[in-house]
N, C-alpha and C positions, 0 to 999 in steps of 0.2 A: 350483675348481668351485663353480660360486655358486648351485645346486639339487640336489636329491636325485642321487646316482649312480644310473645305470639298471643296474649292476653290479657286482658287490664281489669282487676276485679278490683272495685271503690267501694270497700266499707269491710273493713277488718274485724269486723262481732265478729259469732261465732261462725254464722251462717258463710260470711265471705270467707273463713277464713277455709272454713271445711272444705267448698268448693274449690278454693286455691290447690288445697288441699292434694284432692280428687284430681284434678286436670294437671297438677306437678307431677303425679308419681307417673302419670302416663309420659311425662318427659315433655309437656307443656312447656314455654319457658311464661311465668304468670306475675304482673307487677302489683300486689296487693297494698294498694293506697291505703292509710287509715288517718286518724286522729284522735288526740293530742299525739305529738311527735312525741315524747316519753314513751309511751305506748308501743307506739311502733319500733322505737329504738328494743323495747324488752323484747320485743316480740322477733325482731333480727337477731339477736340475743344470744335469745335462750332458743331458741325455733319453737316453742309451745305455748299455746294461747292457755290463758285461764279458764276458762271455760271449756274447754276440749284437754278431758286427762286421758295420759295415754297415746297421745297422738303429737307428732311431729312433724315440722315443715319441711320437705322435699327441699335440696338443695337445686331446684328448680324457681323456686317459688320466691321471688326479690318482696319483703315487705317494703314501702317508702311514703316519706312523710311529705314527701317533693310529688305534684302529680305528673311533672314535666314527661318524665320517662313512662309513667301508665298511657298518658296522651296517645304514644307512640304504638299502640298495642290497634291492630286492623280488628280486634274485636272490644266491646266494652259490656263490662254488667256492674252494674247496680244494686249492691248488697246495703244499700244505705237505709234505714228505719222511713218505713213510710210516710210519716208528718213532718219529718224533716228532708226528704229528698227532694222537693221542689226548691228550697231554700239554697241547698248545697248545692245543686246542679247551678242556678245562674248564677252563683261565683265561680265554680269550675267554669263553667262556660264561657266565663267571661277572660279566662287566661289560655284556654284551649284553642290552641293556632289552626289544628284540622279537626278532622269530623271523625269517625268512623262511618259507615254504609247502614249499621245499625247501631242501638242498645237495646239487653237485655236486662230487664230487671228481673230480680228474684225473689221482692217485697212483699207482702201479705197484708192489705189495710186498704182504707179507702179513706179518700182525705175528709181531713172538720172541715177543710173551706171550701165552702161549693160542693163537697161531697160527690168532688171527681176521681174515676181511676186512675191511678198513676200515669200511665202511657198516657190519659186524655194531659193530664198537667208537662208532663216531662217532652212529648211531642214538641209541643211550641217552644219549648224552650230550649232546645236543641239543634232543633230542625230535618230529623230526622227517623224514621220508624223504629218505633218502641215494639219488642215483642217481654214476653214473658214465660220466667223459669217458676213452674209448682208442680205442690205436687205432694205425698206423704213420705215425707223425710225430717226426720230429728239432724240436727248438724252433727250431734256427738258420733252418731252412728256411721254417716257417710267420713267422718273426721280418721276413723277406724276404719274404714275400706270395708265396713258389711254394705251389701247390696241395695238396690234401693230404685224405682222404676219413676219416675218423672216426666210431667210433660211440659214440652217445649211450643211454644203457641207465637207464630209468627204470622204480624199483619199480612196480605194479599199483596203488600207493593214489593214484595220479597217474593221474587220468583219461585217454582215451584224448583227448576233444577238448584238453584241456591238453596235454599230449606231443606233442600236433602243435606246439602255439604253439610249445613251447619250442626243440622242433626247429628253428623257423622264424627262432626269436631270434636264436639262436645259429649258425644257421650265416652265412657268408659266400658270395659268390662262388669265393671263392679256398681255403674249409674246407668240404669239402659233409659233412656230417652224416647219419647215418642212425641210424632209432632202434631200437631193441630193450629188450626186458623182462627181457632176463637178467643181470640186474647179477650175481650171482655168477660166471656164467660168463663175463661179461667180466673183470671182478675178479680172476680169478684167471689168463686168459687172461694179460693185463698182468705179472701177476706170474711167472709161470712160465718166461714167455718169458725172461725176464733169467738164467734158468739155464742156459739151453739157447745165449743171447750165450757167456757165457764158456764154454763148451765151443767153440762153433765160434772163438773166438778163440786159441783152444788149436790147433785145428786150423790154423791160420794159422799159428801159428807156427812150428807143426812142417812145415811146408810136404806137409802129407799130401795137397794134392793137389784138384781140384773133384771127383773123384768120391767122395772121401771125406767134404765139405763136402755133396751132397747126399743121401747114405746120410744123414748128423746133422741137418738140417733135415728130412727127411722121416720118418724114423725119432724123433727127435724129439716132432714133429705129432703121430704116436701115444701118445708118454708122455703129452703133455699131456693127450692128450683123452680117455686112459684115465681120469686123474687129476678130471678138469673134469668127465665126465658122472658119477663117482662122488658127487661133492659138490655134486649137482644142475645144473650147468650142462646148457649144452643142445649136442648135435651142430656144430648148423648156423654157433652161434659161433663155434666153436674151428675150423670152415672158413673161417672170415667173416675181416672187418678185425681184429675184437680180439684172434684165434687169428692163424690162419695169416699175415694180413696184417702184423702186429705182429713175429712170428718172423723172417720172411722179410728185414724191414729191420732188424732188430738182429742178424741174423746174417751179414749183407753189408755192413752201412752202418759206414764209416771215425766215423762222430759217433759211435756207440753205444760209454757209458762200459763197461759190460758186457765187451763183447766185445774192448775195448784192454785191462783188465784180464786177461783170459784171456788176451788175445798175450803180454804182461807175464811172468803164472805158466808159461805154455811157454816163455820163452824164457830162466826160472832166477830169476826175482825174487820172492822171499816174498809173500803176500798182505799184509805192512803194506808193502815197501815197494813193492810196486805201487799200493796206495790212497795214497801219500806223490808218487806219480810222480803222478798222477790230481790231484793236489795238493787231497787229501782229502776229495775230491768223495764224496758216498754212493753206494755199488755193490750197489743194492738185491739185486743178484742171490747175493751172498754172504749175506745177511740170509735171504733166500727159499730158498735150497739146504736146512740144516735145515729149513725151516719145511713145508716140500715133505714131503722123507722123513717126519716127524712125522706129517702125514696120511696119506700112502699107507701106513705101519704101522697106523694107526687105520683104514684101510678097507678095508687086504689088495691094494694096487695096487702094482704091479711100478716101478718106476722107475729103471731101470738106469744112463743117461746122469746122471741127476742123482746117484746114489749114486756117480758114478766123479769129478763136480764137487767133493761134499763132500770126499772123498779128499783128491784135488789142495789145496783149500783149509785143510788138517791136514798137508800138505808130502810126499804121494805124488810117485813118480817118472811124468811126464807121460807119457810111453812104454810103461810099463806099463799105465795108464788105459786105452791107447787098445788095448793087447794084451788086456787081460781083457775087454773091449767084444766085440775082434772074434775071439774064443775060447768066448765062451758058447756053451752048448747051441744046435743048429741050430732052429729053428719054421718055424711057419707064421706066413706076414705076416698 
């Protein structure tokens, strides 16, 4: 890359890489940090991630194991696993001579410590406004240039004519974008949803059937968004892409690690050696089950489907899960 990157994506999985991806072929110039340097040397290579078959890196797209020249990028995002993005960010931060105006992260989880949102943890340690990329997208898919609508959720200190540009930066033809203010309720939309994955993966297993798959996605949609407007998000999210849209494809879609985990635990396999089958991939949604419960105790919200997750993942018998589910007190919907 022989001038400044026009953007600096930090965390070479899959998810970073797709995005690199995406904003390359549109003639982006995109500096994709990753680690172990090994890694990223194959990954300059061969221009193809393991994980993304089929798909190829844009001779746009500089992978580097150095973050000097990602620095240099007037935009930054944050493709890094959510339990380890706090950690990583104050060592970068701590070699990083300038700022950018913002970051975007595109992580899915909520932290074990403190059982904060990302932008809440990544703010301070930056010093400057976090927004966030979600939304129902598979990496493989977007890796491939099929289609794919995402929302883009930028804090208020981001002016209104700025959040158009950025909106306009980043999307593509082929990624349409739309924007919103409610980073926490995307934030946590993203996150929650990986809970409610490995439940309906459960349900798969057990072969209970599509009308029982959409009592749990529908029923569901509720936990969440009891959950979401409690901790300020907004309604119309948790109906939108990063809510219900996000649910809908991690609770059907064959790629969603989430929900192959749940087929896994109904189908008799411990959660280590489910995450050993996964071949040790992170399963934010096990990370997020605690962190879930943790706040609906601290704000008195009901979350039945994810307390009967927790279970399962403590080695409850799956069968019974789904009997003391459909055994509760009768309500009103």
């Amino acid at each position: 890359m022989s001038s400044h990157p026009d953007l600096a994506v930090f965390g070479s999985g899959a998810w970073g890489t797709a995005l690199a991806m995406a904003w390359g072929r549109q003639g982006a110039r995109v500096a994709l940090w990753g680690h172990p340097a090994e890694a990223v040397r194959e990954l300059a290579e061969t221009r193809q991630h393991p994980r993304l078959p089929g798909a190829e890196l844009p001779l746009t797209v500089t992978p580097v194991a150095d973050p000097a020249l990602a620095f240099q990028a007037p935009i930054w995002i944050s493709a890094l696993p959510t339990q380890v993005s706090p950690e990583v960010w104050r060592r970068l931060a701590d070699t990083a001579t300038t700022r950018p105006e913002l970051m975007i992260h595109v992580s899915k989880g909520i932290l074990q410590e403190g059982h904060r949102r990302l932008s809440e943890a990544l703010g301070p340690i930056l010093g400057i406004p976090i927004g966030v990329l979600s939304g129902p997208s598979f990496a493989d898919e977007v890796a491939i240039d099929l289609p794919a609508a995402v929302v883009l959720a930028l804090p208020e200190a981001i002016e209104e004519p700025r959040a158009r540009q950025l909106q306009a930066l980043l999307a593509t033809p082929r990624l349409r974008l739309y924007l919103s203010r409610d980073v926490a309720g995307a934030e946590l939309c993203g996150a929650l949803k990986n809970v409610l994955s490995i439940a309906a993966g459960l349900q798969e297993a057990l072969g209970l059937g599509n009308n029982a798959r959409a009592a749990l996605v529908t029923r569901g949609l509720a936990e969440m968004a009891r959950l979401v407007e409690r901790l300020g998000g907004k309604p119309e999210t948790v109906m939108g892409l990063a809510g219900m849209g996000d649910l809908l494809l991690t609770t059907t879609g064959p790629q969603s690690r989430n929900r192959r985990f749940g087929e896994m635990i109904g189908r008799g396999l411990s959660p280590a050696q489910a995450t050993a089958s996964l071949g040790e991939q992170v399963v934010e949604g096990v990370f997020t089950t605690q962190a879930a419960l943790a706040l609906a105790a601290a704000t008195g919200v009901d979350l039945p489907i994810t307390r009967e997750v927790a279970r399962l993942l403590e080695g409850a018998d799956p069968k019974e899960a789904v009997a003391r589910l459909m055994q509760r007190s009768l309500k009103s919907e």
